[in-house]
C-alpha positions as CSV (number, residue, x, y, z in Angstrom):
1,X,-9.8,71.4,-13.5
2,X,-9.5,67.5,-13.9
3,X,-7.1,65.6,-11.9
4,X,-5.2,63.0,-14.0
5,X,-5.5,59.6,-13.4
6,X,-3.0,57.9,-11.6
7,X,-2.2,54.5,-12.5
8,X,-1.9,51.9,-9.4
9,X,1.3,50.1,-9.8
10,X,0.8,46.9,-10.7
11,X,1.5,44.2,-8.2
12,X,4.7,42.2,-8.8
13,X,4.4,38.8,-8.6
14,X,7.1,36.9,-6.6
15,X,9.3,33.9,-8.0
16,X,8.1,30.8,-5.9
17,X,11.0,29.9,-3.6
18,X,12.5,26.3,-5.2
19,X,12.1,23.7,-1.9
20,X,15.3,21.7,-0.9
21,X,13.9,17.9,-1.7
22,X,13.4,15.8,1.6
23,X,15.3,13.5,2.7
24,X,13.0,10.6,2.4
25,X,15.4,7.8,3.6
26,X,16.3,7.7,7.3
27,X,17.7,4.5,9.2
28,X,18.0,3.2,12.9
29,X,19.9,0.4,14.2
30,X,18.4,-2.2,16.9
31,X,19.8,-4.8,18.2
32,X,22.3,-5.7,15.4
33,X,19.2,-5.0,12.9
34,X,18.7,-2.4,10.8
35,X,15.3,-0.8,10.5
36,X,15.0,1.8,7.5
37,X,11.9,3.8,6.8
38,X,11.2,5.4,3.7
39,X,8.5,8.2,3.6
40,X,5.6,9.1,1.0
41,X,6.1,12.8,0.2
42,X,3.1,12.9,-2.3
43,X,-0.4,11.2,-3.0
44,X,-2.8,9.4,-1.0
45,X,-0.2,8.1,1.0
46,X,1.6,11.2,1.6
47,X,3.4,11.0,5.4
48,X,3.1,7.2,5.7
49,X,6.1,5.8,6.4
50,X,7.3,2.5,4.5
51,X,9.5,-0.2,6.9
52,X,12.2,-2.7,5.9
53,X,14.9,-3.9,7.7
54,X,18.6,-5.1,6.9
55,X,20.1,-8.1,9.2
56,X,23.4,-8.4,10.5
57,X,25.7,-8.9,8.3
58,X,23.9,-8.4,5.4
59,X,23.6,-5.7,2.2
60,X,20.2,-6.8,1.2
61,X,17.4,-5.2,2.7
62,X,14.2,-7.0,4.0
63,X,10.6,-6.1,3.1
64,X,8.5,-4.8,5.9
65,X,6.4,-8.0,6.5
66,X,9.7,-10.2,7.4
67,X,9.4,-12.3,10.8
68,X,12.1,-10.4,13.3
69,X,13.4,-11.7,16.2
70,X,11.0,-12.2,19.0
71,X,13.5,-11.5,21.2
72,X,14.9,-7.8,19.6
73,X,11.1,-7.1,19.3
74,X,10.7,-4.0,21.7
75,X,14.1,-2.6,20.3
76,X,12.5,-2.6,16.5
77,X,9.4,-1.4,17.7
78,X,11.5,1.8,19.1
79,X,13.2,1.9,16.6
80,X,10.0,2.1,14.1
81,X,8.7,4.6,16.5
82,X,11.8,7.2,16.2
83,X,11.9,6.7,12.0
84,X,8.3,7.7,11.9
85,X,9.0,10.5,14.3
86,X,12.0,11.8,12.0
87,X,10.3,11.3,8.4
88,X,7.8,12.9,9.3
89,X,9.2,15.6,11.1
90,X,10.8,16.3,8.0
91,X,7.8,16.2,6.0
92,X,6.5,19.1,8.6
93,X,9.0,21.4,8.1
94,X,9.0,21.2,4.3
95,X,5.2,21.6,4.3
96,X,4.9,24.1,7.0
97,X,1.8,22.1,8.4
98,X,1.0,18.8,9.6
99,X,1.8,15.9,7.6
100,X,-1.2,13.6,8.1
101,X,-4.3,15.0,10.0
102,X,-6.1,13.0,12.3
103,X,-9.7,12.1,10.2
104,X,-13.0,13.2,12.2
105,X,-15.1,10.7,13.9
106,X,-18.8,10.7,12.5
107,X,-20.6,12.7,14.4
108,X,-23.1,11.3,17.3
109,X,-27.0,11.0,16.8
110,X,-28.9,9.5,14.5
111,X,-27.2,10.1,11.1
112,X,-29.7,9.1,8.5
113,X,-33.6,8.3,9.8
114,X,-35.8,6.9,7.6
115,X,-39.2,8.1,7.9
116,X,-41.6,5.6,7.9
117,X,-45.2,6.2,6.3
118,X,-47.9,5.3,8.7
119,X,-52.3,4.8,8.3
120,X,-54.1,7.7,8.9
């Protein structure tokens, strides 16, 4: 007697789950200064964080390169430090890994020798 053939079921593919979009914007006040970060999400640059910065009493913000206040200097420098820290938190929990990895170092010894022909 032959058994019939049972069919496997076939495996059901699941709907990918739609991601909420990050927040890329986050902002920090110091010392009357506003520093704002925006992050990269995508490409080469993905987890870098872009700076700029709004002064008191002002709408307009300031690129990343414009000369603070000597004086509020270790206040924007937190400040820079906790935007990073949030972007790319952010970034993290979106991506469910690391946003940037840290790049190996070249490994020790003598990397490429070049053999040298000598007289026999």
């Amino acid at each position: 007697a032959k058994k019939a053939a049972v069919a496997a079921p076939k495996p059901v593919a699941q709907k990918p789950v739609a991601q909420k979009p990050i927040d890329k914007f986050y902002e920090v006040r110091a010392g009357g200064w506003t520093v704002g970060g925006i992050l990269h999400t995508t490409g080469v640059h993905k987890g870098a964080v872009q700076y700029r910065y709004k002064a008191p009493k002002s709408d307009d913000w300031l690129p990343g390169g414009t000369a603070l206040p000597a004086k509020l200097e270790s206040e924007i420098v937190a400040a820079k430090l906790k935007v990073k820290q949030t972007l790319r938190t952010r970034l993290e929990k979106t991506n469910g890994k690391a946003a940037k990895k840290p790049t190996k170092a070249a490994p020790k010894g003598k990397g490429l020798v070049k053999k040298t022909k000598g007289k026999k």
